[in-house]
C-alpha positions as CSV (number, residue, x, y, z in Angstrom):
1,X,-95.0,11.8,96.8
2,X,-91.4,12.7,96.2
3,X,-90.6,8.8,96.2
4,X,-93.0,7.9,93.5
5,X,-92.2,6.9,90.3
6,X,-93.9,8.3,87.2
7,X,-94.6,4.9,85.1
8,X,-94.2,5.1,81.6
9,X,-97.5,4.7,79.2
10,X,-98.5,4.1,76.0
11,X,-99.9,7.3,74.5
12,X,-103.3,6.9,73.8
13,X,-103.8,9.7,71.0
14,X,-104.0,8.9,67.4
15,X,-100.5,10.6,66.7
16,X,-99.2,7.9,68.5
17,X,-95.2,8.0,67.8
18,X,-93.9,4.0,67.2
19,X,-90.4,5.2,69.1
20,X,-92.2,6.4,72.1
21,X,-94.2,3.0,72.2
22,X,-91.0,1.3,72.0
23,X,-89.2,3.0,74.6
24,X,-91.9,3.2,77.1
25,X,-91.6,-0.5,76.9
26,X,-87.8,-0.8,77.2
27,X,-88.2,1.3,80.6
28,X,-91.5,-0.4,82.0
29,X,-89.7,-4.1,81.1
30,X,-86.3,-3.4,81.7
31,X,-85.9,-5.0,78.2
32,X,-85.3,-3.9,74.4
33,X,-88.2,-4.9,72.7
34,X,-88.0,-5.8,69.0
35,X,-87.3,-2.8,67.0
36,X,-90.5,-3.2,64.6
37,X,-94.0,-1.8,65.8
38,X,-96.7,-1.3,63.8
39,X,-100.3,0.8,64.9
40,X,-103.1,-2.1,64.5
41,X,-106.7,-0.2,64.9
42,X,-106.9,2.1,67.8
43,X,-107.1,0.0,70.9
44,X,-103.9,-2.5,70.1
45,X,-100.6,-1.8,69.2
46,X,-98.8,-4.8,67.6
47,X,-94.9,-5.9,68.3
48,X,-93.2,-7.8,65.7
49,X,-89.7,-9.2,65.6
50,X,-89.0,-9.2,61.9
51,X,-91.0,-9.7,59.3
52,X,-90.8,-13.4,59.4
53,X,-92.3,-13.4,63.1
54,X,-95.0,-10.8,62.6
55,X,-98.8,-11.0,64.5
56,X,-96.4,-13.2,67.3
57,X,-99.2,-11.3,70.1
58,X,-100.8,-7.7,70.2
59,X,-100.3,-5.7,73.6
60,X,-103.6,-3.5,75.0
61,X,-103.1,0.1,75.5
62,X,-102.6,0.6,79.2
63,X,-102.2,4.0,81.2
64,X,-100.5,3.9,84.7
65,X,-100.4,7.0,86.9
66,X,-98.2,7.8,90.1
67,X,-101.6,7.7,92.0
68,X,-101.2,3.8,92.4
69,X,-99.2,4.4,94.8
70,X,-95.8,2.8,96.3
71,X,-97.4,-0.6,96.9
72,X,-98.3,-0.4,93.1
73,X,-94.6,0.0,91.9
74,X,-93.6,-2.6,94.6
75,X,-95.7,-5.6,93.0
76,X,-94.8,-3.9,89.4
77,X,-91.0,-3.8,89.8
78,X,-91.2,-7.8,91.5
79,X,-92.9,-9.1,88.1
80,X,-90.4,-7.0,86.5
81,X,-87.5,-8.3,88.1
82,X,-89.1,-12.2,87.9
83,X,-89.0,-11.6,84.1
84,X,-85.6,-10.3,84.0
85,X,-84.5,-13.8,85.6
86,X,-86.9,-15.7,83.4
87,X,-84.9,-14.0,79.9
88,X,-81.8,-14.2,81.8
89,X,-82.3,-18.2,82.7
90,X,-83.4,-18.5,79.2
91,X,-80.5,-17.0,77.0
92,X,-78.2,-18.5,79.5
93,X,-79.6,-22.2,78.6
94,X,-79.8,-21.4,75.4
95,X,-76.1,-20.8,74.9
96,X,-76.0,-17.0,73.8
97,X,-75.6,-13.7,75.6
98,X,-76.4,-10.2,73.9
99,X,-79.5,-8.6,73.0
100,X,-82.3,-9.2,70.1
101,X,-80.6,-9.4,67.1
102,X,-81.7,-5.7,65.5
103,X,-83.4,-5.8,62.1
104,X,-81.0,-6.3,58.7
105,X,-78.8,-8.6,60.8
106,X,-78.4,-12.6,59.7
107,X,-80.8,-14.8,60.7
108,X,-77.8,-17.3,62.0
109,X,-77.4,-17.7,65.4
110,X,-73.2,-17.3,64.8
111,X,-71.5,-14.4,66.0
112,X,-70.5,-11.9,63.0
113,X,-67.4,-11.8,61.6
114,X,-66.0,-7.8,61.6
115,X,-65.5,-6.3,58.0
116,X,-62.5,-5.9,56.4
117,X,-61.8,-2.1,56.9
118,X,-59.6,0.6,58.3
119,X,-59.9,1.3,62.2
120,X,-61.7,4.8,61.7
121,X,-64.2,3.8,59.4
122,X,-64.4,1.0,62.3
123,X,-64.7,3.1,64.8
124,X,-67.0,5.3,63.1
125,X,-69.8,2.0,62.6
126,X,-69.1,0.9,66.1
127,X,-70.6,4.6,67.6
128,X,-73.1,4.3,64.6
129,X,-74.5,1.2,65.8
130,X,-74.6,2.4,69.7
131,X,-76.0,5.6,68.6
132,X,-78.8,3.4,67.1
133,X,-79.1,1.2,69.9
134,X,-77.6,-1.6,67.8
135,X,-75.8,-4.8,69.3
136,X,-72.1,-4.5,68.3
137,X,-70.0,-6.1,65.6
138,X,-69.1,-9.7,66.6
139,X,-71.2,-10.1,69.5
140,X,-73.4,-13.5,69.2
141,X,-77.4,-13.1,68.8
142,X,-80.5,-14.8,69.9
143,X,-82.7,-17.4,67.4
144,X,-85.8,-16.5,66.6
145,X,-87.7,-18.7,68.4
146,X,-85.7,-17.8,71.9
147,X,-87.1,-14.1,70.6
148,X,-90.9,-14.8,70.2
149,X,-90.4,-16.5,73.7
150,X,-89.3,-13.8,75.1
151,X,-92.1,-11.7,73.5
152,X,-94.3,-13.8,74.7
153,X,-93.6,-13.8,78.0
154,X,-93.3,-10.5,78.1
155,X,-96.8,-10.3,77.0
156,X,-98.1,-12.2,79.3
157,X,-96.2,-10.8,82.3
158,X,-97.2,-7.8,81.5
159,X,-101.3,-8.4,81.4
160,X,-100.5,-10.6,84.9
161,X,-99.4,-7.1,86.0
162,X,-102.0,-5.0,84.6
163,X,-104.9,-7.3,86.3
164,X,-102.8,-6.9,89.8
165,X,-102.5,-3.9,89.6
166,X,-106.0,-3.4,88.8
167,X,-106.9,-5.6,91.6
168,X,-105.0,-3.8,94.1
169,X,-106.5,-0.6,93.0
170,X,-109.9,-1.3,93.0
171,X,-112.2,0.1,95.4
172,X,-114.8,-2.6,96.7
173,X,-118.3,-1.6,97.3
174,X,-119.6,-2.4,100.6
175,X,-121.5,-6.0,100.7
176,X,-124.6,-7.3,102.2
177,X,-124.4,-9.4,105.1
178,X,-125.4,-12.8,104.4
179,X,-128.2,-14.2,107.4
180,X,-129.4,-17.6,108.4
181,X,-132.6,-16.9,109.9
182,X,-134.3,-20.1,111.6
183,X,-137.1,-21.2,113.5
184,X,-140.2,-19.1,113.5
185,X,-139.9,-17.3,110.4
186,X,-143.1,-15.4,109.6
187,X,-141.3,-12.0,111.1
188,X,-137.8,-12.9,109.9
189,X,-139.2,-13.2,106.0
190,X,-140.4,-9.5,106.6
191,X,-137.1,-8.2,108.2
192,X,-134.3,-9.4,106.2
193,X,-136.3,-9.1,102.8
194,X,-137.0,-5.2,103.5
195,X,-133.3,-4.3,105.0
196,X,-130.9,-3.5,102.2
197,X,-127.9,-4.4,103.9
198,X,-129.0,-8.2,104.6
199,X,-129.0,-11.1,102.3
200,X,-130.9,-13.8,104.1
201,X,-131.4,-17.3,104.1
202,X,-134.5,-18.5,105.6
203,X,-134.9,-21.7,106.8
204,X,-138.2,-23.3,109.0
205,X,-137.4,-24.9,112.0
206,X,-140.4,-25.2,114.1
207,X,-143.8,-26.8,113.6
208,X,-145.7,-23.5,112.8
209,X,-148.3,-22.4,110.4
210,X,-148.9,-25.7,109.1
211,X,-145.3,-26.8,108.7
212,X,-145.0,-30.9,109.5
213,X,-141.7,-32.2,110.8
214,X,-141.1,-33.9,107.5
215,X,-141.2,-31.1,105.7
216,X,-139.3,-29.1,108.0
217,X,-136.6,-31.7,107.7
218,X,-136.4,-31.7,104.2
219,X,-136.4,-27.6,104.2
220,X,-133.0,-28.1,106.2
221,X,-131.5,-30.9,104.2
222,X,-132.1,-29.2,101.2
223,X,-131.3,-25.3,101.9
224,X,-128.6,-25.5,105.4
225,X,-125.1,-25.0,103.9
226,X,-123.5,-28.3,102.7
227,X,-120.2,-27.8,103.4
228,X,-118.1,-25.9,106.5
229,X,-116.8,-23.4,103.8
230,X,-120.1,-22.8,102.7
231,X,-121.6,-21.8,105.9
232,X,-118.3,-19.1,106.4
233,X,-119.6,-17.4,103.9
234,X,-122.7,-16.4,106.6
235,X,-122.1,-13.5,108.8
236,X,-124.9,-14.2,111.6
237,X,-127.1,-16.4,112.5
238,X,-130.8,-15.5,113.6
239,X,-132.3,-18.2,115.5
240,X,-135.8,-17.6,116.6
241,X,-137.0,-20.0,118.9
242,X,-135.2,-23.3,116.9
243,X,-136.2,-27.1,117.7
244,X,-132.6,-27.8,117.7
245,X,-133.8,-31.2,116.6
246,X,-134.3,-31.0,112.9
247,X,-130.5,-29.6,112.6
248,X,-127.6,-32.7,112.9
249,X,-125.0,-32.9,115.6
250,X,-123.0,-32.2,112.5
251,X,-124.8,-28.7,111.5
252,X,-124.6,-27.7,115.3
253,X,-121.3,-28.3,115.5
254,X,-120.2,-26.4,112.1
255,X,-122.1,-23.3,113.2
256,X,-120.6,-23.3,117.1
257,X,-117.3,-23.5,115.5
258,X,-117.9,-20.9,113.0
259,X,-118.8,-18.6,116.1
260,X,-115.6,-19.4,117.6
261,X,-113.5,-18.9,114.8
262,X,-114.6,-16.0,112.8
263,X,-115.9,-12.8,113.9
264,X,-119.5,-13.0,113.6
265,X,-122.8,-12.7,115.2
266,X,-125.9,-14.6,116.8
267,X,-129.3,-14.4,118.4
268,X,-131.1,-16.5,120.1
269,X,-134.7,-15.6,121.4
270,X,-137.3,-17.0,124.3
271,X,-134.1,-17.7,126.9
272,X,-134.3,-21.5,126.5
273,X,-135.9,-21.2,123.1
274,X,-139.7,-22.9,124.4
275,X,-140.5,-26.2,123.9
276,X,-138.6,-28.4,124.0
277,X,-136.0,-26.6,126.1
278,X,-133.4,-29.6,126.4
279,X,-133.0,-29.5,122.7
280,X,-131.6,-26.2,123.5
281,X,-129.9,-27.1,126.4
282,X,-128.3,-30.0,125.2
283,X,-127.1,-28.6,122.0
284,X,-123.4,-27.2,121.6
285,X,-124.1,-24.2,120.0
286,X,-126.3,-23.0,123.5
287,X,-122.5,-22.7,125.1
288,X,-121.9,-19.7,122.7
289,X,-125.0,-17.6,123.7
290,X,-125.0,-15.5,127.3
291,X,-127.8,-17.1,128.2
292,X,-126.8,-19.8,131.3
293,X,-129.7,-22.3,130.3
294,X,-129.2,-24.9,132.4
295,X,-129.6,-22.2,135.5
296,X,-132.5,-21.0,134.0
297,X,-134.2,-24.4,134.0
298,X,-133.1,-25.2,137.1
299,X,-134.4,-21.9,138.7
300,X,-138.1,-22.2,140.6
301,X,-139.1,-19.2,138.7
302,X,-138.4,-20.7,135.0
303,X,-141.9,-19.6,134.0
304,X,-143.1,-17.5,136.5
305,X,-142.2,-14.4,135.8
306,X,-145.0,-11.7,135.9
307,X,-145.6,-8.7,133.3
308,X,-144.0,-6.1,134.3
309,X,-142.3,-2.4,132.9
310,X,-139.9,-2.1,130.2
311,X,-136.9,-0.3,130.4
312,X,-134.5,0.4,127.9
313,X,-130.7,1.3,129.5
314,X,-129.1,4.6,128.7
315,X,-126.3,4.4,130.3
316,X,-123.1,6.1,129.0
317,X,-121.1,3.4,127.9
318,X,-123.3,1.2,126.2
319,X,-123.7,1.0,122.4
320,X,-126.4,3.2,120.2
321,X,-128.7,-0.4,119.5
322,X,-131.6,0.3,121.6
323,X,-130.7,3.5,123.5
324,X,-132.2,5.9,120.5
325,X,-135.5,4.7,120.9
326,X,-136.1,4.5,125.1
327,X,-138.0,7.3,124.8
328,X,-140.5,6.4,122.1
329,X,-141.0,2.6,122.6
330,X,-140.9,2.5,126.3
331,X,-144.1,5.2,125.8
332,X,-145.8,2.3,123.3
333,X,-144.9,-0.3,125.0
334,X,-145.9,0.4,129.0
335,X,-146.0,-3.0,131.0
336,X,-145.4,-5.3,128.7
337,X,-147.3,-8.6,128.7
338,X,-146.6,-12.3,126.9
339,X,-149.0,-14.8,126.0
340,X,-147.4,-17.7,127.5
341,X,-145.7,-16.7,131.6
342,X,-142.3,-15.4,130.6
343,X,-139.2,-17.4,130.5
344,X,-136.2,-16.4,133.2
345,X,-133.0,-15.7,132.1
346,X,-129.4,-15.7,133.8
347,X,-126.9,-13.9,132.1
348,X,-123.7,-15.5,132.1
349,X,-120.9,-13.3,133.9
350,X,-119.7,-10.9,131.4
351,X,-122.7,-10.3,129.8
352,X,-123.9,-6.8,129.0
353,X,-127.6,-6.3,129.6
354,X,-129.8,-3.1,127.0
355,X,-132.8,-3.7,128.4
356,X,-134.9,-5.5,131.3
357,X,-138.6,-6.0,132.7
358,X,-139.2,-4.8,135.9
359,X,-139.9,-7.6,138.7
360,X,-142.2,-6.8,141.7
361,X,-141.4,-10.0,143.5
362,X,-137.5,-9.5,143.3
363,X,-137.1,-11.8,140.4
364,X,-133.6,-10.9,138.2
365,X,-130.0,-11.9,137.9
366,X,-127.1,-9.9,138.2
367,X,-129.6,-7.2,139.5
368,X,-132.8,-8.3,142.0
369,X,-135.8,-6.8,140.3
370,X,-134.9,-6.6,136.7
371,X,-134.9,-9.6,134.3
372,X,-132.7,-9.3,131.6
373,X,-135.0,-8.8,128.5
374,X,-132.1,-8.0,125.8
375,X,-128.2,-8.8,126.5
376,X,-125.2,-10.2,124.8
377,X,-121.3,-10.7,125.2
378,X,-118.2,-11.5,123.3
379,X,-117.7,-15.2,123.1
380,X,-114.5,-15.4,121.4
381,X,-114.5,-13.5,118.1
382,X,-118.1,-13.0,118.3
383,X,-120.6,-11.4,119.9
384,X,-123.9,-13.4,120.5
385,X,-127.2,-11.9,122.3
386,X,-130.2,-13.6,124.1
387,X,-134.2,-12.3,123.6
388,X,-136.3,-13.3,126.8
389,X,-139.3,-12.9,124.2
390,X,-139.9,-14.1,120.9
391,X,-140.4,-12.0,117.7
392,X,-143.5,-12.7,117.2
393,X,-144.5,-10.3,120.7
394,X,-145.5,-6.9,120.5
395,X,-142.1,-5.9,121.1
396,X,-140.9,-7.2,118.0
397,X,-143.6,-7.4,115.6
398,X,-147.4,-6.9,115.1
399,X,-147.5,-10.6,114.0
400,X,-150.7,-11.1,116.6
401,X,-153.8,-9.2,115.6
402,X,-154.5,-5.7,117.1
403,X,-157.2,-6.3,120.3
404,X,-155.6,-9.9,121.0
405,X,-154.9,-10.6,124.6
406,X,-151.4,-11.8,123.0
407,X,-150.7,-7.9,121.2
408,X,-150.4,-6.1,124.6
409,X,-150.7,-2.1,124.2
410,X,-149.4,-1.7,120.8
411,X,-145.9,-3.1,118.7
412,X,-142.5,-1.4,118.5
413,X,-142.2,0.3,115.0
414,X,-138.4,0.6,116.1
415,X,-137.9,-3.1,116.0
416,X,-136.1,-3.6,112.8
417,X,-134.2,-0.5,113.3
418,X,-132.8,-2.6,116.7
419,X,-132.2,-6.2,115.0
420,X,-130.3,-3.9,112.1
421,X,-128.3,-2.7,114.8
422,X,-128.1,-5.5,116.5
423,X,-126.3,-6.9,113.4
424,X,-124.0,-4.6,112.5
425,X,-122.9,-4.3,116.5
426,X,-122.0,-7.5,115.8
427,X,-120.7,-8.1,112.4
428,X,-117.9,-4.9,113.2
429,X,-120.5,-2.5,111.0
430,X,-120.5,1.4,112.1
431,X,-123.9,2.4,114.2
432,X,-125.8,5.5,112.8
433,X,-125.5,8.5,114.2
434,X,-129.1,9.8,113.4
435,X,-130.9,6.7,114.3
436,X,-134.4,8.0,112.9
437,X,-132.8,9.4,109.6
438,X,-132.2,5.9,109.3
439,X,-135.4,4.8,110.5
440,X,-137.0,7.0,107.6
441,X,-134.9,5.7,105.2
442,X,-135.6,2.1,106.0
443,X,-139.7,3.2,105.5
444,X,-139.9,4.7,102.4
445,X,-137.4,2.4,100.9
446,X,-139.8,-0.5,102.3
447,X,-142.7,1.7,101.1
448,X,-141.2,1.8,97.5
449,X,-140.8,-1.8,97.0
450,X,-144.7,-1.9,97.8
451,X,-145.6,0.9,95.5
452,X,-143.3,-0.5,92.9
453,X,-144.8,-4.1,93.1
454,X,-148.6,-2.1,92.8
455,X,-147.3,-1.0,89.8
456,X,-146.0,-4.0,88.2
457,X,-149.3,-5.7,88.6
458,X,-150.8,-2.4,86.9
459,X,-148.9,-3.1,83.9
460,X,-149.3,-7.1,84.0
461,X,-153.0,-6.3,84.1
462,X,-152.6,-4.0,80.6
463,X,-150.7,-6.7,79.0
464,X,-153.4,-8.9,79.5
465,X,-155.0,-6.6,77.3
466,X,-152.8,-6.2,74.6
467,X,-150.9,-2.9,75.7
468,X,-146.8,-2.4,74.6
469,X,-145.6,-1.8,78.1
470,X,-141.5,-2.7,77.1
471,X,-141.3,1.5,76.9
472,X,-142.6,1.6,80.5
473,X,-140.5,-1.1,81.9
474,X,-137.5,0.8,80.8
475,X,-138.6,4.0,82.2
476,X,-139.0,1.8,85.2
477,X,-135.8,-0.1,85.5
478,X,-134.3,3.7,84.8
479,X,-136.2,4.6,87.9
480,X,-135.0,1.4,89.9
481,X,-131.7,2.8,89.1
482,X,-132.1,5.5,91.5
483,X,-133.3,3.2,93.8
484,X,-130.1,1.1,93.6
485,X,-128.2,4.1,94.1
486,X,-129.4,4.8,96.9
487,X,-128.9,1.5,98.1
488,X,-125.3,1.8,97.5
489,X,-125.3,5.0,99.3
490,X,-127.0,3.3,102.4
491,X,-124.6,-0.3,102.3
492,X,-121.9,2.8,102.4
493,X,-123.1,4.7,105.3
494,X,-123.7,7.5,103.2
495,X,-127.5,8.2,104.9
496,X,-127.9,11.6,104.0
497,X,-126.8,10.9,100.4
498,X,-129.0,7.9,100.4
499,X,-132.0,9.6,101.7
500,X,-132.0,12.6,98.7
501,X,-131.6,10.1,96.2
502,X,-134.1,7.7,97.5
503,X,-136.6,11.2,97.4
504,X,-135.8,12.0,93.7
505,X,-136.8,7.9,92.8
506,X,-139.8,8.5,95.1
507,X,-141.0,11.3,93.0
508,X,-139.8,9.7,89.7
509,X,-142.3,6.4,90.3
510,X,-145.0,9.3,91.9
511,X,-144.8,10.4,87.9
512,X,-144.8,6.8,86.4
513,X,-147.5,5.6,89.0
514,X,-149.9,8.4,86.9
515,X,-148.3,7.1,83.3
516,X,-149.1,3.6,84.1
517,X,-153.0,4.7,85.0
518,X,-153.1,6.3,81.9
519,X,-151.8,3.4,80.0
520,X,-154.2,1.4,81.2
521,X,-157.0,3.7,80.6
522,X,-156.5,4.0,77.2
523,X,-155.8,0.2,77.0
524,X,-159.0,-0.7,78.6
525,X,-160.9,2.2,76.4
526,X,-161.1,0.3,73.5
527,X,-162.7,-2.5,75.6
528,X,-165.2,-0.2,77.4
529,X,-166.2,0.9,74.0
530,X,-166.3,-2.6,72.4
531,X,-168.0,-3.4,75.7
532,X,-170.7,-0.3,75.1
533,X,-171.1,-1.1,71.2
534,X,-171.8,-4.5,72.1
535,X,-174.4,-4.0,74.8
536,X,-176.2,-1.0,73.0
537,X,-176.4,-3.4,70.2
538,X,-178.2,-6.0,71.6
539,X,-180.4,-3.7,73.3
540,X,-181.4,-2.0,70.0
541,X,-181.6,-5.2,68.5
542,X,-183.8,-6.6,71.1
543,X,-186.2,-3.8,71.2
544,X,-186.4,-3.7,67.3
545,X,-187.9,-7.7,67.8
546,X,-190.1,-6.8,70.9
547,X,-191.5,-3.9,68.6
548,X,-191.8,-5.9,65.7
549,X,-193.4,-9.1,67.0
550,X,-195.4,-7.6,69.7
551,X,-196.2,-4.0,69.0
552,X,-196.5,-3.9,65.6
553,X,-197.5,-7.2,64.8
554,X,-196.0,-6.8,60.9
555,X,-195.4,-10.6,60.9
556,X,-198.7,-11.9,62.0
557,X,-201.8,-12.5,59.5
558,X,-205.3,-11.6,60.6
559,X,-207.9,-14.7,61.6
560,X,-210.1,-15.4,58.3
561,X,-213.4,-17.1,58.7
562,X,-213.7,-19.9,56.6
563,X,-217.0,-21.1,55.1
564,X,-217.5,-24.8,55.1
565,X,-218.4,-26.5,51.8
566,X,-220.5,-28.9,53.6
């Protein structure tokens, strides 16, 4: 840009002049720095007042480029000015105005006297000295120690400015999105452990699997966020059929205030969340979700609502979180059943509805005949939806074995592709544009953590028998590199990118998946082979008893008959 302003650098090549280093730092400061400086290795160059103040502080090389742009030389020239005060406040309290006293000057603070000589030769020293960037005859100095201050400081400011502007111009990487996910957790463990872009926090609150309200209450107490700034650090919350009970009034009220003052996002599944439903109802944070509740429980048809179709909206409009997949999962899906009679839901007015269940007796609210089956709104900064199912249905998950009554006609395999989306609808995140690009790329990197695990246990299992596998766990973190990059690639939105780089690390641990066999096959060779010497053995030596004792009979004496003396 024409406005820009080149900023001066240190040079970085060996030939570096001491003059240029000097006056790049007179024009960056706004300040004449002392006049000695001295190279110390190649990384450092080191600024010395005089010789009786030398090693006061050594200065980093540093490069700046117009590239930083205008905010750049804003924040630079502010320190820059801040300093100028800070040397001006300090020779001011200290008595003296002028520059650094140059080098061969007295070390006394007084002013020079001028010498005793004609006004040419006078004149002639005076132009001298300014040629030289010397302070003029008579004019007082600064101490020494108001000098290694001001070094100092200058220092210091100018390493406060290099980690600014280093701040300023650093790019940051896209993050995960950090997830509470609570209740029911079986399904949740497998989501947000296979998405890349999720960093979950799993918590149990439902008697499930086992799971005894003590324990579930010490899960909470130990593992919910301690603190209201803790829990901002969460960007949704995944609650999956809760027993609002085991969280305090305190907990409920820290994560329905959260909702309303950050943007963030929320689910809540089963309408009223199943037994018990006042726990639901009667907790705060129900107000935030679309869901009307206490309609719902005062409707006749609370749990009377039939199987029925699925439907997934299309409409124009609407966001790209279910509509990708109508095609395909309405197909799988057909009429969709429940193992316990479906809950009702009421969507509150403003609510959004993506899919719904066909009703033959009428049942359904905005719209007679469809019950809302996926919807959310905005509720403040947020945006919070409502399941009329739980995850562990066929729509969400294959959590109920195939042939159950429970399983229906078969489970979504776009389900995680719709929570994903689901989350970053909510959390401001950018929806794919090729929604089954994605989709692959969510498989085979779910597919590579399996393979990869299968191959760690391959090499655990050599170990046990003495194999060196430290040259195959490089190879392999080399390979989880790749892996990672592709990660980046996808937290980035950078599909197709991620999707070629994913391939070349699928190929890579195809070739190490073969090396690893082999490794263990010429591990285990020497036992086979101890294992062959040791059974052939025996069985020789067995036969070579057998054959002595009972074929050949080399051990036995004959019967004599013995005469009797008597």
């Amino acid at each position: 840009m024409a406005n820009d302003r080149t900023a001066p650098r240190f040079n970085e090549s060996a030939s570096t002049n001491q003059t240029d280093v000097r006056k790049a730092s007179e024009t960056w400061l706004n300040i004449p720095l002392p006049r000695k400086v001295r190279r110390v290795g190649a990384n450092r160059t080191r600024i010395c007042a005089s010789r009786s103040s030398r090693g006061l502080g050594t200065l980093p090389k540093t490069q700046f480029s117009p590239a930083h742009g205008n905010l750049l030389w804003t924040l630079s020239l502010g320190i820059r000015r801040i300093y100028q005060r800070i040397a001006n406040h300090s020779i001011e309290a200290s008595g003296h105005v002028g520059r650094v006293r140059p080098r061969g000057s007295h070390k006394h603070c007084e002013p020079r006297a001028a010498p005793r000589c004609g006004p040419k030769t006078l004149e002639r020293g005076e132009r001298n000295r300014k040629l030289n960037g010397q302070r003029p005859i008579g004019e007082p100095q600064l101490p020494i120690r108001g000098r290694r201050g001001i070094v100092r400081a200058a220092i210091l400011l100018r390493l406060a400015c290099l980690l600014l502007l280093s701040a300023a111009c650093a790019v940051q990487e896209a993050k995960k999105i950090r997830v509470i996910g609570a209740g029911i957790t079986p399904t949740l463990k497998v989501w947000f452990t296979a998405e890349p872009s999720t960093d979950p926090l799993i918590i149990p609150a439902r008697d499930w699997e086992g799971l005894t309200p003590e324990i579930i209450r010490r899960l909470v107490r130990m593992y919910f966020p301690r603190t209201y700034r803790e829990l901002l650090t969460y960007e949704f919350y995944f609650l999956s059929q809760v027993d609002m009970s085991y969280f305090s009034p305190q907990q409920q009220q820290w994560m329905y205030r959260a909702l309303g003052d950050q943007a963030m996002g929320a689910v809540n599944t089963r309408s009223t969340m199943g037994i018990p439903d006042v726990e639901w109802r009667d907790s705060v944070l129900s107000d935030a979700f679309p869901n009307d509740v206490a309609a719902v429980m005062a409707s006749q048809y609370y749990k009377a609502v039939q199987p029925g179709r699925l439907v997934i909206r299309d409409d124009e409009g609407l966001p790209n979180i279910m509509k990708p997949y109508k095609t395909q999962v309405e197909a799988i899906i057909g009429t969709y059943y429940d193992g316990v009679p479906m809950l009702y839901t009421i969507p509150r007015p403003g609510s959004v509805i993506l899919s719904y269940i066909e009703s033959k007796r009428g049942l359904g609210h905005p719209v007679p005949g469809q019950v809302a089956h996926v919807f959310y709104w905005k509720w403040n900064s947020s945006v919070t939806f409502t399941f009329m199912d739980q995850v562990l249905d066929a729509f969400w998950s294959d959590y109920w074995p195939v042939g159950s009554w429970m399983a229906g006609a078969g489970s979504n395999p776009y389900a995680l592709d719709m929570v994903v989306n689901i989350i970053w609808f909510s959390t401001g995140r950018n929806l794919p544009e090729d929604a089954f690009l994605v989709h692959e790329l969510r498989q085979q990197l779910f597919h590579y953590g399996v393979r990869k695990s299968l191959v760690v246990s391959l090499l655990e299992f050599a170990e046990v028998f003495g194999a060196d596998t430290s040259k195959e766990y490089q190879r392999l973190d080399r390979i989880d590199g790749k892996r990672k990059d592709a990660c980046r690639s996808y937290l980035a939105g950078e599909f197709s990118l991620a999707d070629d780089r994913l391939k070349v690390a699928l190929e890579d641990l195809n070739w190490f998946e073969s090396e690893a066999a082999r490794l263990k096959d010429r591990t285990l060779f020497l036992v086979y082979l101890i294992q062959w010497f040791v059974t052939t053995g025996a069985f020789l030596s067995a036969g070579l008893v057998l054959w002595t004792l009972m074929v050949r009979r080399r051990l036995y004496r004959e019967v004599e008959v013995t005469r009797s003396r008597w």
